[in-house]
C-alpha positions in Angstrom: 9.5 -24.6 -25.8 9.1 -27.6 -27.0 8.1 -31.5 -25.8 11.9 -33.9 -26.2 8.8 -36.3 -27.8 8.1 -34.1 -30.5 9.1 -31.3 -32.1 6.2 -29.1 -32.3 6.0 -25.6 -30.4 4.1 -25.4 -27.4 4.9 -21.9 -26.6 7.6 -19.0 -27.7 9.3 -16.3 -25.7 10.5 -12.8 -27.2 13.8 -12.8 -25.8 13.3 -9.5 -24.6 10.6 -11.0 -22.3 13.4 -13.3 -20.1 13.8 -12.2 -16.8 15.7 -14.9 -15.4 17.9 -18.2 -16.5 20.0 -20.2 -14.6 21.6 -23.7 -14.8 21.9 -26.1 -11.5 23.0 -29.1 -12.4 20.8 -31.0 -14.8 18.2 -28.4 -14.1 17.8 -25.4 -16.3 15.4 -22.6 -15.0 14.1 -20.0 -17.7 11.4 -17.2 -16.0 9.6 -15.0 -18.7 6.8 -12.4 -18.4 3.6 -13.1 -21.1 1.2 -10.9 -22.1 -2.3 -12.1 -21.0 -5.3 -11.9 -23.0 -8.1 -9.5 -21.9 -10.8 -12.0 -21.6 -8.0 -14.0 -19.6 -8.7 -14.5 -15.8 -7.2 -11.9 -13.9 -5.9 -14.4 -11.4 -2.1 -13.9 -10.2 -2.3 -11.2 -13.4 0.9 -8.6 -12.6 -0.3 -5.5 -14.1 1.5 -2.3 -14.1 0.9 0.9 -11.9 -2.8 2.8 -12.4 -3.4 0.0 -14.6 -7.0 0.2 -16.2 -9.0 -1.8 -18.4 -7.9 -2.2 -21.8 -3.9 -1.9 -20.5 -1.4 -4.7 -21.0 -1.4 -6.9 -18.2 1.0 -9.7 -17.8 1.8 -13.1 -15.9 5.4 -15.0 -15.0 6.2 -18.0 -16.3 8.3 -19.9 -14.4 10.2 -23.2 -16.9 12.0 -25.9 -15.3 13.5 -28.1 -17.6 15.9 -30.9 -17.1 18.5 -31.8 -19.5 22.0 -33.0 -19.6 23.0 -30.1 -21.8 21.6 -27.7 -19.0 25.0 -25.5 -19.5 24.8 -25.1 -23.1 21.6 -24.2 -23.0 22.0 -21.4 -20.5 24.8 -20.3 -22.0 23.3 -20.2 -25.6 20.5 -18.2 -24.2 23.1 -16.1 -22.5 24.8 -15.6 -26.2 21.7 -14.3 -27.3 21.3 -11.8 -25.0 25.0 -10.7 -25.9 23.9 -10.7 -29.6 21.2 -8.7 -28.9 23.1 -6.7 -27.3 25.5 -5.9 -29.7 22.9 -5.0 -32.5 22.0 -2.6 -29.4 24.9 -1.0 -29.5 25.2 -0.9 -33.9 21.9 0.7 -33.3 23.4 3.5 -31.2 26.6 4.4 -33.2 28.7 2.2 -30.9 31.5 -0.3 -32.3 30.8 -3.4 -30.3 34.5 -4.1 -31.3 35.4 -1.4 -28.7 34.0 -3.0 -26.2 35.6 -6.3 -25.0 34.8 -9.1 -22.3 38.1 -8.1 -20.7 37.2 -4.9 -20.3 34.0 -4.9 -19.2 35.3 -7.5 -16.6 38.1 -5.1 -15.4 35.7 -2.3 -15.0 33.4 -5.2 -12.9 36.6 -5.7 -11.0 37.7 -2.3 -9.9 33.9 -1.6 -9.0 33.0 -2.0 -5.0 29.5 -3.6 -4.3 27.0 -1.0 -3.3 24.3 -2.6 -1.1 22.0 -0.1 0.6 21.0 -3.6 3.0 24.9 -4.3 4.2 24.5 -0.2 5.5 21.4 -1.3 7.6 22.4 -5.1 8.4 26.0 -3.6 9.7 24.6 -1.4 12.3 23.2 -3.6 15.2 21.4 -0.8 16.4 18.8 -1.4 13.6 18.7 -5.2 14.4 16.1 -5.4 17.2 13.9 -8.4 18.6 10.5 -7.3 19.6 7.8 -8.8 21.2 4.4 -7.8 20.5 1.1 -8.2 22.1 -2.4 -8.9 20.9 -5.6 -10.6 21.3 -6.8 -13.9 21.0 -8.7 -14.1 17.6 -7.0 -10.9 16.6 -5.0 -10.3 13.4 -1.6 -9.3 13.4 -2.7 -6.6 10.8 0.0 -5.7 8.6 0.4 -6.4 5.0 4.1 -7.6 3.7 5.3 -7.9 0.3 9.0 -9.4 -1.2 12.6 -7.7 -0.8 13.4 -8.5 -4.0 15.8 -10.5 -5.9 19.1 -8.1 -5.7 18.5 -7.8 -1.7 21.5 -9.1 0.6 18.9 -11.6 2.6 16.0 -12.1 0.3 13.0 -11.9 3.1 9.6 -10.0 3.4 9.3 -6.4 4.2 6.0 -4.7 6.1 4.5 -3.0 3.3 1.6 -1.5 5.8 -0.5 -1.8 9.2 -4.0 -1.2 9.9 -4.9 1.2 11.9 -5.7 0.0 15.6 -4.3 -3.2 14.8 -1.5 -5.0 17.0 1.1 -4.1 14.6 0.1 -0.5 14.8 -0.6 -0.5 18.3 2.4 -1.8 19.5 4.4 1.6 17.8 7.6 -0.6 17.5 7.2 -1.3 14.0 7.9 1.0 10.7 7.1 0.8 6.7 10.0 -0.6 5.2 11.4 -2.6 8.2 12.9 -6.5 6.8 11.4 -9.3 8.7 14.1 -11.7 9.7 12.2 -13.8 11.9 8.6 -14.9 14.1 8.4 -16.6 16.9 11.6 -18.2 16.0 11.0 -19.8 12.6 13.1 -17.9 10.2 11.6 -16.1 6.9 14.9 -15.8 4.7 14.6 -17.2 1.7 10.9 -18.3 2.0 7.9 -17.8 -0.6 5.8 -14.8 0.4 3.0 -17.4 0.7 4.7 -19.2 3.2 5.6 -16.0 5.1 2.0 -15.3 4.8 0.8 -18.5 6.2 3.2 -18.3 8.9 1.7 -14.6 9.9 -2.1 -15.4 9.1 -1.5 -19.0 12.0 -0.5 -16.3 14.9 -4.5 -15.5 15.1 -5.0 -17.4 18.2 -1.5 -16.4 20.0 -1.7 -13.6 22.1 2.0 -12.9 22.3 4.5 -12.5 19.0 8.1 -12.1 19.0 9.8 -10.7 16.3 13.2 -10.2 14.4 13.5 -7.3 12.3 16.3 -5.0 11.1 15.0 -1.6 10.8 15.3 0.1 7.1 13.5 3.2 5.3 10.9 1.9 2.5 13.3 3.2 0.0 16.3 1.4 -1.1 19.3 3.6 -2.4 21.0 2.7 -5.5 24.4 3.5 -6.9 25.5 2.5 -10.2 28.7 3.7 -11.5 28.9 3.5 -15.3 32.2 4.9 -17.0 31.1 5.3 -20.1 27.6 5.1 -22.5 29.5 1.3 -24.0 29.0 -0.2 -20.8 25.6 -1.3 -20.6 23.7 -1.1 -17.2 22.6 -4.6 -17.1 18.8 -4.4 -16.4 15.9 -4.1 -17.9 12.6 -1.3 -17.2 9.1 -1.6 -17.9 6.9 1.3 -16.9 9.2 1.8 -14.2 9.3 -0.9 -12.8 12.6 -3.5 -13.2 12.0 -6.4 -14.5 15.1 -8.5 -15.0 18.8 -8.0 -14.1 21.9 -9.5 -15.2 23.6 -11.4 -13.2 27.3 -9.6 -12.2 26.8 -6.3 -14.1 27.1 -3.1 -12.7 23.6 -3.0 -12.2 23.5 -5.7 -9.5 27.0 -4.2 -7.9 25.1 -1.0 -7.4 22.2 -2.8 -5.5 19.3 -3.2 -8.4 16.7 -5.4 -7.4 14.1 -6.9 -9.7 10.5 -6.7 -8.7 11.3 -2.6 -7.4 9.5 0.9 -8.4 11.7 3.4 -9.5 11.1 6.6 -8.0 14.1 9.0 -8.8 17.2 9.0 -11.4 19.8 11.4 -10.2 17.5 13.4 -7.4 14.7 14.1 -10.1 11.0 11.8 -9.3 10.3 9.8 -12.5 6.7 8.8 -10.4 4.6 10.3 -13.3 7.0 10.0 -15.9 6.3 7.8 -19.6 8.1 4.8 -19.7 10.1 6.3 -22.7 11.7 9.0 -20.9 12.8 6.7 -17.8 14.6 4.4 -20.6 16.1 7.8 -22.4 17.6 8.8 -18.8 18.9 5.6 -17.6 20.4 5.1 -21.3 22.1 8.3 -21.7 23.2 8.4 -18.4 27.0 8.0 -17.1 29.4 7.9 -14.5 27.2 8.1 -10.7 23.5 6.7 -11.2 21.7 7.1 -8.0 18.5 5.7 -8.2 15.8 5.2 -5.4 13.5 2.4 -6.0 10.7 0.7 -3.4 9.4 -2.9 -4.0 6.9 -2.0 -6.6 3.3 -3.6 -4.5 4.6 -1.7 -1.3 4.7 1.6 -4.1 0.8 0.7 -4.8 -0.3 0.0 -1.8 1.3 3.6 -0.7 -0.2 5.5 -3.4 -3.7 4.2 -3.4 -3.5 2.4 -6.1 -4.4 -1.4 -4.4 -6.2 -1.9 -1.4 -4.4 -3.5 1.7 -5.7 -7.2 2.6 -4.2 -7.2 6.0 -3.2 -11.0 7.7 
């Protein structure tokens, strides 16, 4: 990253550290994760589960950059993942010769979308509009974290409720349940902040409606990969994903960046080394059924953060 001014380097980014580009427009958008310093403050730090001091910790970077060549340069980074991912596959005893766009696409092509959300969304008996009621000066008392990018209607989901809180009380609501709606204002699509905001303004209201669809805190994967030359199209780092390409078989079988995984194929890969979760996902083919939870829900249900309720 450089200034168009001059051409001195303000910052560089492993390609494997990209977990996002897109071009709209004249606008190109480049997200990468960076690996904070330890004396660094530990202020919107993203650090990985049981982290301790003296771990890696790491930020997002978020690049917006306009540019008439905003195309080219997505595309060129996109060629470089492709590259990369070729040397991948020399690495592995695979001919990336074998292995053509066509093909890939076909396989792409004959594949069905797997989204654990449409199974939810399509049932209208999970769809439900509640009304909940509360105190004046009270706190709605639950905490709510992202869906993920991957999920059908990118929204927040109720990560936890204190106990004796409104929330609680009320016995309507459930871990995992996708909040569509409050009080009418929509949430879909919005920055968890926002949501926030929007949840932490209903102090003074003694009555809150809701719009929720009702889902487990686990989201089901399915990825169907034919053979070990197709590659899965996502990226894991200490079990938790990262980045996803966009249109791979990954993101047909319902990955979603930001999400814990917690089983390959019906065994838990909670306590297992980063290492051996790569070494099963690589060597794995044909069905991959995966269970993942967003990844601060996974904390905040395992102890490992402590629940600031709003």
């Amino acid at each position: 990253v450089c200034p168009c001014s001059v051409q001195e380097t303000m910052m560089d980014h492993a390609l494997r550290t990209i977990s996002y580009i897109a071009d709209i427009g004249n606008i190109v958008v480049l997200m990468a994760r960076r690996r904070m310093p330890r004396s660094a403050s530990q202020d919107c730090i993203e650090t990985t589960p049981g982290a301790q001091e003296g771990k890696k910790q790491y930020k997002m970077i978020c690049h917006v950059f306009e540019s008439e060549d905003a195309q080219l340069i997505a595309q060129s980074i996109g060629q470089a993942f492709s590259v990369a991912y070729q040397e991948f596959l020399r690495a592995n005893g695979i001919n990336p010769e074998d292995l053509s766009q066509k093909e890939y696409s076909d396989i792409i092509n004959t594949q069905e979308m797997y989204n654990d959300d449409l199974i939810h969304f399509s049932n209208s008996e999970n769809c439900k509009e509640l009304q909940l009621e509360k105190q004046k000066g009270e706190i709605l008392g639950v905490v709510i974290v992202e869906s993920g990018w991957g999920s059908i209607l990118p929204t927040v989901i109720l990560a936890n409720m204190m106990n004796g809180g409104p929330a609680a009380r009320s016995g309507k609501l459930s871990i995992g349940d996708q909040i569509m709606s409050i009080n009418g204002t929509s949430l879909v699509g919005l920055p968890l902040a926002t949501c926030q905001g929007i949840i932490k303004g209903l102090k003074n209201q003694t009555q809150v409606k809701l719009n929720i669809v009702s889902c487990p805190p686990v989201t089901t994967v399915l990825i169907k990969r034919p053979d070990l030359k197709y590659q899965l199209g996502f990226s894991v780092q200490n079990g938790i994903i990262c980045s996803l390409m966009r249109g791979g078989i990954a993101e047909r079988g319902g990955v979603r960046v930001g999400h814990r995984i917690i089983e390959i194929n019906g065994q838990s890969v909670v306590a297992t080394a980063h290492e051996k979760i790569v070494q099963a996902l690589s060597n794995s083919v044909g069905e991959i059924h995966m269970k993942t939870m967003p990844a601060a829900m996974f904390r905040l249900l395992t102890g490992q953060e402590t629940p600031l309720y709003i």
